[in-house]
VOKEMI-626600 format. One record per residue (C-alpha): x, y, z; residue number from 1; residue in one letter. Coordinates in pm, whole numbers, plus 50000, padded with zeros to 5 digits. Example, Ala and Ser with C-alpha at 12.3 -4.5 7.8 and 13.67 -1.06 7.14 Angstrom:
VOKEMI-626600
east, north, up, pos, code
51230, 49550, 50780, 1, a
51367, 49894, 50714, 2, s
This chain:
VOKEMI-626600
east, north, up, pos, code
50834, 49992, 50309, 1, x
50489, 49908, 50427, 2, x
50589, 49723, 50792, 3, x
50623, 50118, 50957, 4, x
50252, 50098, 50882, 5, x
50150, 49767, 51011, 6, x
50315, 49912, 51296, 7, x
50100, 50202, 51294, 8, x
49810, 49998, 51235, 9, x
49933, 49772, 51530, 10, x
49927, 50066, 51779, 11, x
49602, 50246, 51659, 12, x
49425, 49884, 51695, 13, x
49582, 49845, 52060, 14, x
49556, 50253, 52165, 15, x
49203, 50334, 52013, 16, x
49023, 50067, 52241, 17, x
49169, 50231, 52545, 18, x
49126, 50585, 52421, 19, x
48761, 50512, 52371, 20, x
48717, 50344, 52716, 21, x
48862, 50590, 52906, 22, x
48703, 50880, 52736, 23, x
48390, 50670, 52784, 24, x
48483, 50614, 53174, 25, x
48545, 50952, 53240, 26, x
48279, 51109, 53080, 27, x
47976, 50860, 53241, 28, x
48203, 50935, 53607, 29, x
48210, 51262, 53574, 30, x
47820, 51346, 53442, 31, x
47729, 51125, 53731, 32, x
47979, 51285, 53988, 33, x
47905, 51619, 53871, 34, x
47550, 51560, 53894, 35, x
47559, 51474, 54252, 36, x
47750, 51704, 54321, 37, x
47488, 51949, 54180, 38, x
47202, 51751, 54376, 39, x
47358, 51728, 54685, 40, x
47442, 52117, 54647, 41, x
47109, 52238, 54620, 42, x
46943, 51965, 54851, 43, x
47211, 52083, 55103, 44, x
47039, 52475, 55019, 45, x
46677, 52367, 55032, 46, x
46767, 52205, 55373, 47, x
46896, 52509, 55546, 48, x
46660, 52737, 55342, 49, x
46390, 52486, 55519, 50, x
46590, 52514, 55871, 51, x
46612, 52905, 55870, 52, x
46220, 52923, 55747, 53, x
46129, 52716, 56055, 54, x
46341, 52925, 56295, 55, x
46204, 53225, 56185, 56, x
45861, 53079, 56299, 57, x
45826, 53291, 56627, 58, x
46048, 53599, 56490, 59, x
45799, 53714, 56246, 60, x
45516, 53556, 56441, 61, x
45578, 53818, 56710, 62, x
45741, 54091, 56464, 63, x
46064, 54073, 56658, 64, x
46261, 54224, 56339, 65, x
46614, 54231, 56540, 66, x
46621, 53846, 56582, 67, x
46561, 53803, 56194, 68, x
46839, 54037, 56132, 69, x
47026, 53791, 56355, 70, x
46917, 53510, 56240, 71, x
47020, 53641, 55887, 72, x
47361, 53720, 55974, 73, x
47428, 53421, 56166, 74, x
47325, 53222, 55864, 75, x
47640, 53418, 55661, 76, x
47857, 53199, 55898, 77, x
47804, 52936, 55598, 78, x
48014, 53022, 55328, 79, x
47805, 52885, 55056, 80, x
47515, 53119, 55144, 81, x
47606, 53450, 54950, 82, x
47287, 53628, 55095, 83, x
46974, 53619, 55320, 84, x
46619, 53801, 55286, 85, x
46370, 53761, 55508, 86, x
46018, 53899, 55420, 87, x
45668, 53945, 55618, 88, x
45361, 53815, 55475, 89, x
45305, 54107, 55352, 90, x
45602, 54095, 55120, 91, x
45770, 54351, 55274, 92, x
46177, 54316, 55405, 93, x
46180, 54245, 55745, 94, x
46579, 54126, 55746, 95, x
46828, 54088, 55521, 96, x
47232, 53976, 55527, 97, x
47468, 53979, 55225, 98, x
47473, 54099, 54918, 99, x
47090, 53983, 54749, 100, x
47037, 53997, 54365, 101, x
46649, 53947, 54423, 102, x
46422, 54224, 54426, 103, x
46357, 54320, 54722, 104, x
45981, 54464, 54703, 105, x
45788, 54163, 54666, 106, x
45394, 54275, 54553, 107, x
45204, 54256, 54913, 108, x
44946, 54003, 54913, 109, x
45079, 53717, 54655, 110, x
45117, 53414, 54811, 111, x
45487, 53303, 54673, 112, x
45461, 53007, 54802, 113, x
45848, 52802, 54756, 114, x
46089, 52738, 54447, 115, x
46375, 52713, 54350, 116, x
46571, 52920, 54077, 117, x
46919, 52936, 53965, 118, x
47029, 53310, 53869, 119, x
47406, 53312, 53711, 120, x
47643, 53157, 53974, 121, x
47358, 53193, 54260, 122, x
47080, 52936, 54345, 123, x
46786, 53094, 54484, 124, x
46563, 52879, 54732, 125, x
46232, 53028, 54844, 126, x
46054, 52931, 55109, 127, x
45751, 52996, 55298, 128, x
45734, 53058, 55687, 129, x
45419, 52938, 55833, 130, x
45284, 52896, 56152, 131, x
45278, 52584, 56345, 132, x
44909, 52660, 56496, 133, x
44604, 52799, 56313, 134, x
44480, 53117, 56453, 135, x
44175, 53120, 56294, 136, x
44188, 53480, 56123, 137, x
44021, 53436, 55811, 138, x
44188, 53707, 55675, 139, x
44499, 53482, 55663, 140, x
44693, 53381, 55369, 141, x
44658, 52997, 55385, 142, x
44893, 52683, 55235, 143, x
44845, 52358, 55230, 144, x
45001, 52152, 55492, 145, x
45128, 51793, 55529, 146, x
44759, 51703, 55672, 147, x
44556, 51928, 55460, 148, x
44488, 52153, 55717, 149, x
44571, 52526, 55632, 150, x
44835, 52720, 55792, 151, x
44892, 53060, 55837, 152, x
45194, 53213, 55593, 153, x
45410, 53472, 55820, 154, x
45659, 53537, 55576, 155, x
45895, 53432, 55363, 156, x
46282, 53333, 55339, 157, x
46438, 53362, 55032, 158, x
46844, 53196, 55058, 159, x
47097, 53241, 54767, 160, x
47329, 52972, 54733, 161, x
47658, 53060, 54591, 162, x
47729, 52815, 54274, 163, x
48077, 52923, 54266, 164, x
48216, 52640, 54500, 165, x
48005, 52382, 54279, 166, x
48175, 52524, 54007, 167, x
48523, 52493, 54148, 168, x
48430, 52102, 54280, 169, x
48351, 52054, 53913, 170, x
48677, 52207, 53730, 171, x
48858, 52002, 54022, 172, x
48620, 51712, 53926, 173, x
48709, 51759, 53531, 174, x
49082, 51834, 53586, 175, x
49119, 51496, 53835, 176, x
48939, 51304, 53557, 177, x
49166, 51449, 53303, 178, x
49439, 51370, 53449, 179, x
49348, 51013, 53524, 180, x
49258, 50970, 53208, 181, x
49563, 51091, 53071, 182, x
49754, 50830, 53293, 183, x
49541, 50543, 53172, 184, x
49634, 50635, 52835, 185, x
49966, 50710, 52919, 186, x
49983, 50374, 53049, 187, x
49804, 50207, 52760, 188, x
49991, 50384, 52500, 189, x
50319, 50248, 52659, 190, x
50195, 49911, 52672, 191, x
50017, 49874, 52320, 192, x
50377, 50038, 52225, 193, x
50552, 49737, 52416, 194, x
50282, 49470, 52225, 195, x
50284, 49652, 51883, 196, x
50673, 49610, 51931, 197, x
50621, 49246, 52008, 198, x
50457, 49179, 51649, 199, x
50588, 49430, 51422, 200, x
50931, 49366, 51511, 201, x
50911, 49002, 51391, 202, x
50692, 49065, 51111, 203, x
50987, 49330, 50968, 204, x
51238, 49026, 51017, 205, x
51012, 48835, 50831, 206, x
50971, 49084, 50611, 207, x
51367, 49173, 50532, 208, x
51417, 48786, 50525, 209, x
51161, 48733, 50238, 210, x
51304, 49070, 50059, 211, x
51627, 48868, 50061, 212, x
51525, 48574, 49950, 213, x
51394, 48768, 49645, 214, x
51722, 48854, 49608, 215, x
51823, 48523, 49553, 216, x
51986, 48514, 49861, 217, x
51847, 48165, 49934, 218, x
52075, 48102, 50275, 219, x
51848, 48377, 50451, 220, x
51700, 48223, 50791, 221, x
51436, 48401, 51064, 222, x
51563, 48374, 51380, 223, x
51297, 48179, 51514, 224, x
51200, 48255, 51882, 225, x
51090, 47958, 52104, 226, x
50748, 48169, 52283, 227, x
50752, 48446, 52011, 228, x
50369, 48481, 51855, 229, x
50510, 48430, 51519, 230, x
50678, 48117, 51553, 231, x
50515, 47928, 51332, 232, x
50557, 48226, 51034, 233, x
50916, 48243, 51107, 234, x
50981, 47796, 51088, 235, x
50752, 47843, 50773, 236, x
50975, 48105, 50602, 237, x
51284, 47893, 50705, 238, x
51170, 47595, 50587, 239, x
51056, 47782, 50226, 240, x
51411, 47937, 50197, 241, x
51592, 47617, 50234, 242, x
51371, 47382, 50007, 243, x
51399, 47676, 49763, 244, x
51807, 47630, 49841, 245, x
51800, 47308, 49740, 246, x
51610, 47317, 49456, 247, x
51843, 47606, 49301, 248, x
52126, 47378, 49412, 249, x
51974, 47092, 49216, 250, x
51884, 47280, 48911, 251, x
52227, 47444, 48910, 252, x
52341, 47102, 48891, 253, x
52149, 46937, 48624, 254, x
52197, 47268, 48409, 255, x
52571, 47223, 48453, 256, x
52534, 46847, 48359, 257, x
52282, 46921, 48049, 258, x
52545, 47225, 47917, 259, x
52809, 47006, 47952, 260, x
52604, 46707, 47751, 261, x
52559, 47009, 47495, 262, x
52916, 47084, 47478, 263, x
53030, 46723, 47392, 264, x
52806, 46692, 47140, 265, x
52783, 47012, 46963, 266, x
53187, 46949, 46956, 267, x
53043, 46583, 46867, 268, x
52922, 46735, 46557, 269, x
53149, 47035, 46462, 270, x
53365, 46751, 46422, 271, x
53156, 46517, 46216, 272, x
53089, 46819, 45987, 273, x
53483, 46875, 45925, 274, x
53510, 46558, 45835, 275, x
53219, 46496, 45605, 276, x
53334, 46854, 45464, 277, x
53690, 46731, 45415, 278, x
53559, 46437, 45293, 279, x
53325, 46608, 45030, 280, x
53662, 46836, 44932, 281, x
53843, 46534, 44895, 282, x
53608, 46331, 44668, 283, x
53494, 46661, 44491, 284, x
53854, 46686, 44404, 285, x
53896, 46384, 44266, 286, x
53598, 46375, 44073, 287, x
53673, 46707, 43892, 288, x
54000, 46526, 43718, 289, x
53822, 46263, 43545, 290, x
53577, 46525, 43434, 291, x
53823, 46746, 43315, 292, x
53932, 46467, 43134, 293, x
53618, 46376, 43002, 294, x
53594, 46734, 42855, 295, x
53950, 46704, 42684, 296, x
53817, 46418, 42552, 297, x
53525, 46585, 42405, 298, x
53704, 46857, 42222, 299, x
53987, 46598, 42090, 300, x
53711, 46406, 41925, 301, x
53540, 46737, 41760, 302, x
53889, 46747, 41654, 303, x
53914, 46455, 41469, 304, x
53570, 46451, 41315, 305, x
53621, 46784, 41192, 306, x
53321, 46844, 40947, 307, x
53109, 46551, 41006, 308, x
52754, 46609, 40959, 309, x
52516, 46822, 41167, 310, x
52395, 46552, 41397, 311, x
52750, 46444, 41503, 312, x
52826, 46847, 41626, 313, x
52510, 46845, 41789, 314, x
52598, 46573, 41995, 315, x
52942, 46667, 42056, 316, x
52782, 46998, 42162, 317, x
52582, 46861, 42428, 318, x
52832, 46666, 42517, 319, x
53046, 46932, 42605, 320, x
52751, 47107, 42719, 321, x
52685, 46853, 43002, 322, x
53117, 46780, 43095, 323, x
53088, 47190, 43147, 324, x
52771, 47190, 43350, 325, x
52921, 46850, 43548, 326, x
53240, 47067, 43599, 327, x
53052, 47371, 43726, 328, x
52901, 47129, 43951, 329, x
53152, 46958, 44108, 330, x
53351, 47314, 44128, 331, x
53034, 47449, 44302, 332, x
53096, 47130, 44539, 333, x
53382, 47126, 44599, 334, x
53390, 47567, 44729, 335, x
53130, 47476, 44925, 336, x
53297, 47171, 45117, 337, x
53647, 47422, 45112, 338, x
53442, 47660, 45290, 339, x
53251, 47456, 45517, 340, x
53642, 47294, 45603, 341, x
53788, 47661, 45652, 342, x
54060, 47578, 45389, 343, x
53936, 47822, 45153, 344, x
54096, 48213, 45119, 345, x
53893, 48536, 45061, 346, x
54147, 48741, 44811, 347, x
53932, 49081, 44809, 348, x
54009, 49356, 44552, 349, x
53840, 49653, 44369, 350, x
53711, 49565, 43998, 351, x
53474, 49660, 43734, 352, x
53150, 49440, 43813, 353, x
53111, 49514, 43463, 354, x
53359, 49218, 43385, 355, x
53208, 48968, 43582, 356, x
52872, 49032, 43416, 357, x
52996, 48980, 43079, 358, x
53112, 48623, 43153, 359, x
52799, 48542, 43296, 360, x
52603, 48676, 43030, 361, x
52794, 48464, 42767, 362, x
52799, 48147, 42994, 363, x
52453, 48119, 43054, 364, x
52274, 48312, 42713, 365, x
52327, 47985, 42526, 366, x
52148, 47747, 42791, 367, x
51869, 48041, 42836, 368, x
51797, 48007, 42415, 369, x
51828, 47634, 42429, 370, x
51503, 47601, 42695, 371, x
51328, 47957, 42520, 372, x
51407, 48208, 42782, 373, x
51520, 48545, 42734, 374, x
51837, 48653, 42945, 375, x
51973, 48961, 42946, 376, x
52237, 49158, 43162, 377, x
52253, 49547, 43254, 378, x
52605, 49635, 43184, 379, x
52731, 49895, 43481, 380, x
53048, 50065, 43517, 381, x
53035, 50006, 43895, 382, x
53304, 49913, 44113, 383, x
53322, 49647, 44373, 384, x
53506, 49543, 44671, 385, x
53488, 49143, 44690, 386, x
53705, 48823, 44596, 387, x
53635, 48842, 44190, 388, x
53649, 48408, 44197, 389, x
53388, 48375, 44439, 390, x
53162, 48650, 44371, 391, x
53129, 48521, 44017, 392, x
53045, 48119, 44168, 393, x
52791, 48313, 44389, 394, x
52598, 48454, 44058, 395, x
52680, 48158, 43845, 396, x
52487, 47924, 44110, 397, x
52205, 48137, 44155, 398, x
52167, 48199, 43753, 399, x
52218, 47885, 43687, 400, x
51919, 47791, 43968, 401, x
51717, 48052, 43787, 402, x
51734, 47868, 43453, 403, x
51722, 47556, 43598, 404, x
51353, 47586, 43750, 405, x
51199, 47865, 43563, 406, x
């Protein structure tokens, strides 16, 4: 059947929107959590990469190396930081804290000025340390400051980050908004269920109830539900089924009236034909008698003229000719009305056929010499199975048809 996938259809049309807006949802949330997440990470790095550079100010100012040490270690105390390195301007270490990745000889006398670089699951933040007054050594390295004025560069902090808590806010990020996602489809998928339900289950009533009516079983109904989406289908199906009712009921009636019509009259005229048939049997009959008769006649008068001349026998002879082809006639007749009246008996039996074609052949080879035709019969020594009498009236009609019109 074909409704299992309507309902199919159904519940990819209602699931896929939702599958596509929540995939959609999530994925715009999380690239825009996850990327403040990311900012606020490294903003919160550059900040206390920019805090420990400015309270380093006086520590390398006045070369106190133990306080930088301190200050490095006391920055561990955030567990983010992974490592500290503190160098003079010279690019030398002055302090360091934690396990550092960087290299820790920096060439003396570059200016590195500040950056930021991310190395694996570390993000390294570089900053300057410069002096809040000029000094006026012209032998100073020199940045630019906030008013243009140059500073003097003491060192340099460099602070790497540790990613890995990023990281593990983003996999905690991803699973949450797989999971929510999963519940909105969850929930989606149970209600497009609940509405596919709603209109596949009364199309596949619909459905069966128009398979059955097929069938021919016209007193199928829908059961029609007052607030169901369908209703109108289901009133339209019902109303199809019973007009289709009552037109089978109607035509199952007027082809029960019109057979019965038939009936009366084809027994009408089976009737009329037994009678016209007995009737033709009857008259046939009674015309053969004065034609037998008429043929006595005949052959009592060639009797009694004996030897008159050759005109006289000719017209005895057609005389007799005509009685015998009036008698064939009227015999002809008359079988035919027996056996349209079912009075007449089939007697089969074996014979030679070769009997039956000698009497024909010297019944009819006078009448075919009288009109010029040439007539001749293939004697056989076959046998046959019929009734001899009306085997013979069967060939004598159509020979005598033959001769007649040829």
């Amino acid at each position: 059947m074909i409704w299992p996938g309507i309902r199919s259809q159904l519940l990819s049309v209602a699931v896929a929107p939702a599958i596509l807006v929540a995939v959609l949802l999530t994925i715009v949330f999380m690239h825009g959590r996850v990327a403040d997440l990311t900012t606020a990470h490294k903003q919160r790095a550059q900040a206390l990469a920019n805090q420990l550079a400015a309270n380093a100010e006086f520590e390398l100012f006045s070369g106190n190396r133990s306080g930088l040490q301190q200050r490095a270690q006391s920055a561990l105390r955030d567990t983010d930081i992974a490592a500290v390195t503190i160098f003079d301007r010279a690019g030398s270490v002055a302090a360091s804290a934690g396990s550092a990745s960087i290299d820790p000889g920096l060439r003396k006398g570059v200016q590195v000025g500040s950056g930021e670089f991310e190395r694996g699951t570390r993000f390294l933040v570089l900053r300057p340390v410069a002096a809040s007054e000029q000094p006026g050594d012209p032998f100073f390295d020199t940045a630019e400051g906030p008013a243009s004025q140059p500073k003097l560069i003491l060192g340099y902090v460099a602070l790497e980050f540790s990613l890995e808590s990023l990281q593990a806010s983003e996999r905690n990020l991803i699973l949450t908004g797989l999971l929510v996602t999963g519940v909105g489809l969850l929930f989606g998928t149970l209600l497009a269920v609940r509405l596919s339900r709603g209109v596949s289950q009364p199309l596949m009533e619909l459905a069966s109830t128009v398979e059955r009516v097929g069938r021919g079983e016209l007193d199928a109904r829908v059961d029609v539900e007052p607030d169901g989406p369908l209703r109108g289908l289901e009133e339209g199906v019902n109303r199809m089924a019973a007009r289709l009712e009552q037109a089978r009921d109607g035509l199952e009636r007027r082809v029960t009236e019109a057979t019965a019509e038939l009936n009366r009259k084809k027994e009408e005229a089976e009737q009329a034909s037994v009678a016209k048939s007995r009737f033709l049997a009857a008259a046939s009959h009674d015309l053969r008698q004065p034609m037998h008769a008429l043929g006595l006649f005949v052959d009592n008068l060639r009797g009694e003229i004996g030897g008159s001349g050759e005109r006289v026998r000719r017209l005895l002879d057609g005389m007799s000719g005509a009685t015998e082809a009036m008698t064939t006639m009227f015999n002809a007749l008359l079988d035919i009305s027996r056996l349209d009246a079912g009075v007449i008996n089939v007697a089969p039996k074996d014979f030679p056929v070769s009997m039956l074609l000698r009497r024909i052949e010297s019944m009819f080879t006078p009448l075919a010499l009288q009109r010029g035709l040439r007539f001749s019969v293939v004697d056989s020594r076959a046998w046959v199975r019929s009734d001899p009498a009306l085997l013979e009236r069967i060939l004598q009609n159509l020979v005598s048809n033959a001769l007649t019109h040829t």
